[in-house]
TORKOL-4160 file (C-alpha; in steps of 0.2 Angstrom, whole numbers, padded with zeros to 4 digits, m for minus):
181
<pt num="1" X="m0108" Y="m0052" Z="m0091"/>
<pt num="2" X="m0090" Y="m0051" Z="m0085"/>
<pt num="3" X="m0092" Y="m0034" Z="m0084"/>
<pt num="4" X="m0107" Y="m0034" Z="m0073"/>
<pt num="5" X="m0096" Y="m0045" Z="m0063"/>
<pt num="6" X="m0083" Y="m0033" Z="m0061"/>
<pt num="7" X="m0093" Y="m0018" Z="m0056"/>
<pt num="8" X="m0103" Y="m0026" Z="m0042"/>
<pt num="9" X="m0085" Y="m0033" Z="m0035"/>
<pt num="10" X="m0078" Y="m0015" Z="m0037"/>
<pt num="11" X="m0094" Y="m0008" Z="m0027"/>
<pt num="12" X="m0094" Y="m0019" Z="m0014"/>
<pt num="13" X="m0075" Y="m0017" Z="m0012"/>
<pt num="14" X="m0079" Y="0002" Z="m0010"/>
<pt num="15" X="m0094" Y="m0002" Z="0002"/>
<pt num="16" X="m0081" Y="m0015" Z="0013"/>
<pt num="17" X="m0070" Y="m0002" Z="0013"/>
<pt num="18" X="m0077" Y="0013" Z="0014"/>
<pt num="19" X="m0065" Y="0018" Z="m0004"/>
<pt num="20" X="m0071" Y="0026" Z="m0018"/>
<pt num="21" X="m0070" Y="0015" Z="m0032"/>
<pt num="22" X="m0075" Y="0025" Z="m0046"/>
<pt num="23" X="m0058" Y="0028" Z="m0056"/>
<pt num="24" X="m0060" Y="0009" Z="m0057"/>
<pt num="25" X="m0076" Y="0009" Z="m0062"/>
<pt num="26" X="m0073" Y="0023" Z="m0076"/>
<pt num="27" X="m0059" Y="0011" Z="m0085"/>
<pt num="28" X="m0071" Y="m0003" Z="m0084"/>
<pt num="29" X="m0083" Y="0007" Z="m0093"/>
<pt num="30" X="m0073" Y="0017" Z="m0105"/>
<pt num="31" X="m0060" Y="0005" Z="m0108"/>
<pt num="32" X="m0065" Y="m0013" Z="m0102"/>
<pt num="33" X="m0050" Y="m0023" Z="m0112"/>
<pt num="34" X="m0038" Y="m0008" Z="m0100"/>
<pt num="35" X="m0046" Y="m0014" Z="m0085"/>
<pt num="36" X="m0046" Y="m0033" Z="m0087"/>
<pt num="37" X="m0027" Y="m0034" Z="m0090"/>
<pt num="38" X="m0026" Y="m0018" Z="m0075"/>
<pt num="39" X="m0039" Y="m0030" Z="m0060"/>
<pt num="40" X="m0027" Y="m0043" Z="m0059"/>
<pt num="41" X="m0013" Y="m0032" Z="m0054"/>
<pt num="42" X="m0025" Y="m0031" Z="m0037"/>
<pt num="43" X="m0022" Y="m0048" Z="m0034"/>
<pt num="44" X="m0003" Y="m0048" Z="m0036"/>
<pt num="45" X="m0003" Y="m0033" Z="m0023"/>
<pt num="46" X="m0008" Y="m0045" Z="m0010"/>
<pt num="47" X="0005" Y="m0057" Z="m0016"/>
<pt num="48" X="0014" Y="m0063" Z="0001"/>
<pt num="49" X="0022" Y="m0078" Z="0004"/>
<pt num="50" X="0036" Y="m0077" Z="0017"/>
<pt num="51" X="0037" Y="m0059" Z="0025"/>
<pt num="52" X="0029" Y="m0059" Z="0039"/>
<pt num="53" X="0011" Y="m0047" Z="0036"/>
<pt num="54" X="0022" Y="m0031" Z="0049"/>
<pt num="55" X="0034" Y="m0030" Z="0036"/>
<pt num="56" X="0023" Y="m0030" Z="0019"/>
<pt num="57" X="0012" Y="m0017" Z="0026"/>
<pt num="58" X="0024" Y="m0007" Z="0031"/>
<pt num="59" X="0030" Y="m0007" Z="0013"/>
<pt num="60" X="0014" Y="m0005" Z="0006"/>
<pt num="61" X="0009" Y="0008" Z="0019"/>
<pt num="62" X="0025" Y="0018" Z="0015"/>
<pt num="63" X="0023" Y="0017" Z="m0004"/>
<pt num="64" X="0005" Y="0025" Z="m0004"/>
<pt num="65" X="0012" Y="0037" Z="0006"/>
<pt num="66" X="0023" Y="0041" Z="m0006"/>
<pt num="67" X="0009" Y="0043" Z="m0021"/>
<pt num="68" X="m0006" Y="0049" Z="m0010"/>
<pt num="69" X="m0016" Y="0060" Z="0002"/>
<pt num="70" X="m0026" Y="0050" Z="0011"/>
<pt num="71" X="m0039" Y="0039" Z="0002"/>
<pt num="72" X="m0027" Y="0026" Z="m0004"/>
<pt num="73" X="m0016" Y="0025" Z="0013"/>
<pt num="74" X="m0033" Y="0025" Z="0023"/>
<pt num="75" X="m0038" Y="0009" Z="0012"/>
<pt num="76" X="m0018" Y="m0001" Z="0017"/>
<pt num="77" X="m0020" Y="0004" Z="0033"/>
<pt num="78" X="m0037" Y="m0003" Z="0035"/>
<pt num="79" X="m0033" Y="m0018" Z="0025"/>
<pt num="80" X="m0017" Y="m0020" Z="0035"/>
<pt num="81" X="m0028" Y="m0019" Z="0051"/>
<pt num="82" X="m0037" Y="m0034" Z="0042"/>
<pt num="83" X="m0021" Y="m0044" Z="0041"/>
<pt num="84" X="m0017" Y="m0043" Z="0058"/>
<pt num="85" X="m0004" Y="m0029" Z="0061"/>
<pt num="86" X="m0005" Y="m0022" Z="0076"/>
<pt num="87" X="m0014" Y="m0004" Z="0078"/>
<pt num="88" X="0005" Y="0000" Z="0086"/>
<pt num="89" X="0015" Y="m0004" Z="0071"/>
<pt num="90" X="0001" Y="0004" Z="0058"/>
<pt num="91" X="0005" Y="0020" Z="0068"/>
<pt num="92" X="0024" Y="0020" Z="0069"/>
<pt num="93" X="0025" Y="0018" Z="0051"/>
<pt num="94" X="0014" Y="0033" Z="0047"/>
<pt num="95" X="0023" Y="0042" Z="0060"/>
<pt num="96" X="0039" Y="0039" Z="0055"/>
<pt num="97" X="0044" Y="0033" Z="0072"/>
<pt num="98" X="0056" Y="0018" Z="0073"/>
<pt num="99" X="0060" Y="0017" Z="0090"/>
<pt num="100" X="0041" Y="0009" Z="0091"/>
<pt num="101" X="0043" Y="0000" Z="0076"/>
<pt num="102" X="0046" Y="m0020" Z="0079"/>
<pt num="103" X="0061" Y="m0027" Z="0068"/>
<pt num="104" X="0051" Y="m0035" Z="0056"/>
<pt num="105" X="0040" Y="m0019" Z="0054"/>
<pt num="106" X="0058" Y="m0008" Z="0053"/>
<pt num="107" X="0066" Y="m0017" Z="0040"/>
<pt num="108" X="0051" Y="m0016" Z="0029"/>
<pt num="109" X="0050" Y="0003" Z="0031"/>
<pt num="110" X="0069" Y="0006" Z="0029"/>
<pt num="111" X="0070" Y="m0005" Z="0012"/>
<pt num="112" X="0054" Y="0004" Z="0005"/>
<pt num="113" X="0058" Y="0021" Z="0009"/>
<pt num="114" X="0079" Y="0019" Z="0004"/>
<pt num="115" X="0069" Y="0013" Z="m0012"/>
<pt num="116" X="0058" Y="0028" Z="m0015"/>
<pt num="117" X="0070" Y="0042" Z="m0010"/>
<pt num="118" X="0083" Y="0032" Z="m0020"/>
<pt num="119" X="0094" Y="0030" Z="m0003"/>
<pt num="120" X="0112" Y="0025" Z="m0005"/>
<pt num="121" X="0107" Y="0015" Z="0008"/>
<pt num="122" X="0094" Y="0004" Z="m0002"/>
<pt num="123" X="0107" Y="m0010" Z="m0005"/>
<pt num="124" X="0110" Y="m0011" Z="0014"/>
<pt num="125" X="0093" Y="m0016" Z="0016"/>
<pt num="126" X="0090" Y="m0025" Z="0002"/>
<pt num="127" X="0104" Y="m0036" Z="0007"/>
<pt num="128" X="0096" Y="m0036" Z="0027"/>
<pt num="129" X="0079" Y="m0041" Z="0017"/>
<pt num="130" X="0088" Y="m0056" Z="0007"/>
<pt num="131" X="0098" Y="m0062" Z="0024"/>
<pt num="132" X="0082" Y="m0063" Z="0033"/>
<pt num="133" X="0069" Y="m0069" Z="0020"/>
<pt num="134" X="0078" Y="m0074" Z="0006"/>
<pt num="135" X="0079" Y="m0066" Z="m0014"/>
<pt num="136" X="0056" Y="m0071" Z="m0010"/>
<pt num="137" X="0058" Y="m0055" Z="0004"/>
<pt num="138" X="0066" Y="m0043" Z="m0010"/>
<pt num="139" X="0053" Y="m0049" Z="m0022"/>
<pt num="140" X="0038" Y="m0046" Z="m0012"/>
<pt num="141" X="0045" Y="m0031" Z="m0002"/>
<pt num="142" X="0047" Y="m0025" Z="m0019"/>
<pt num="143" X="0031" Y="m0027" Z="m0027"/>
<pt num="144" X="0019" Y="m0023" Z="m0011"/>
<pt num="145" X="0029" Y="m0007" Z="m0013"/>
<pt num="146" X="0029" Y="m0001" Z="m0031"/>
<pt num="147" X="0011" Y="m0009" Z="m0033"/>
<pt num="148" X="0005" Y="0001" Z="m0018"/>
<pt num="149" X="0012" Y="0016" Z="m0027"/>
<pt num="150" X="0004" Y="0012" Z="m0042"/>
<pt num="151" X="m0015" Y="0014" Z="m0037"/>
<pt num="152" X="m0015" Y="0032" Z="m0028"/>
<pt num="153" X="m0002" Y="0037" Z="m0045"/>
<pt num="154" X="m0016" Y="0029" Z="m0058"/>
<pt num="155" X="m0031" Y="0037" Z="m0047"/>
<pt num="156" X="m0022" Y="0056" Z="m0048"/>
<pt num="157" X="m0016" Y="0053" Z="m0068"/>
<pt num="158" X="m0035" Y="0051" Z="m0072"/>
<pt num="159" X="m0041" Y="0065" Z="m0064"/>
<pt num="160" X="m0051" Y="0058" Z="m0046"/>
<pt num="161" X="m0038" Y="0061" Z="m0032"/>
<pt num="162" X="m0046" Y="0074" Z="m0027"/>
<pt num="163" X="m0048" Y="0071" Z="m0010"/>
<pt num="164" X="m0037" Y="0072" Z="0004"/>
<pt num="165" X="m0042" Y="0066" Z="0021"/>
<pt num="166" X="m0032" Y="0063" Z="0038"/>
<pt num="167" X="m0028" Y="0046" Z="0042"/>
<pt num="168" X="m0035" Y="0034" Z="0055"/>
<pt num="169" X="m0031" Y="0020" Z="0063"/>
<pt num="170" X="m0045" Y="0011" Z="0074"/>
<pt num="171" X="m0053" Y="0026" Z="0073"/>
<pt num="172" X="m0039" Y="0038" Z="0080"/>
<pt num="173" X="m0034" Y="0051" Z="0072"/>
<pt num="174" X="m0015" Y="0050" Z="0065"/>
<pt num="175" X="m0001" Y="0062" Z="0061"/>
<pt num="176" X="0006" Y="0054" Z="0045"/>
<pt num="177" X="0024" Y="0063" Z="0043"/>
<pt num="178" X="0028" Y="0060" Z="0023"/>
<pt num="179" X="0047" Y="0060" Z="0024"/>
<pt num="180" X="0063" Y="0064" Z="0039"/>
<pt num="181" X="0062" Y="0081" Z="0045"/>
């Protein structure tokens, strides 16, 4: 029954979305007991309690960019779109273009991408995080990053990232630029 559950939620999550859900769907077939200790790791992706929603998708927007390309980023985008970030910011982030980026939505990029390239600079903006939002901000800067890497990296190991698609927000094309020219 649970599994039942599960897959109609994973297919109407696809259909919301417009995602292919069917790595999901494979581990809840082939290896239930993975997948009901995996789907709760969905929920503590949303987690967000005191950054505003500009800086944790701009976290969780840079980390699938780190892991993915397209898919995966088109589904944070869409779901950041959902929360109320502003078209503008999606945009900067996937451009790479802080001189349009807000504050909030700056220090949420800077912190997860000094974290991904393993930037000197990463305890500069950890500290800037933790002065504006507390040890809370580091802690769910930090998992919105790392948890939005962990999909796109979970989809590829298992052999369904096999699409790559360009990225849209509002239905406009974007340029995503990965990392500084």
């Amino acid at each position: 029954m649970r599994t039942f559950i599960a897959r109609r939620m994973l297919r109407s999550f696809g259909r919301r979305y417009g995602y292919d859900t069917s790595y999901a769907e494979m581990i809840l077939k082939e290896a239930p007991a993975a997948f009901f200790k995996f789907a709760p790791l969905i929920k503590a992706a949303e987690h967000r309690e005191v950054v505003p929603v500009d800086a944790a998708f701009a976290a969780k927007i840079t980390g699938a960019l780190a892991e993915d390309c397209g898919p995966c980023t088109q589904l944070t985008v869409d779901m950041a779109l959902e929360a109320g970030m502003s078209k503008g910011q999606i945009e900067a982030v996937l451009r790479r273009d802080l001189g349009a980026m807000s504050p909030d939505t700056a220090l949420g990029f800077h912190f997860s991408d000094a974290v991904i390239r393993r930037s000197i600079e990463d305890e500069t903006y950890r500290n800037a995080v933790r002065a504006r939002w507390g040890d809370k901000g580091v802690i769910e800067l930090s998992m919105g990053l790392q948890l939005g890497r962990m999909f796109p990296m979970l989809k590829l190991a298992l052999g369904f990232a096999k699409e790559c698609r360009r990225v849209t927000v509002a239905g406009d094309q974007v340029d995503v630029v990965k990392q500084a020219a």
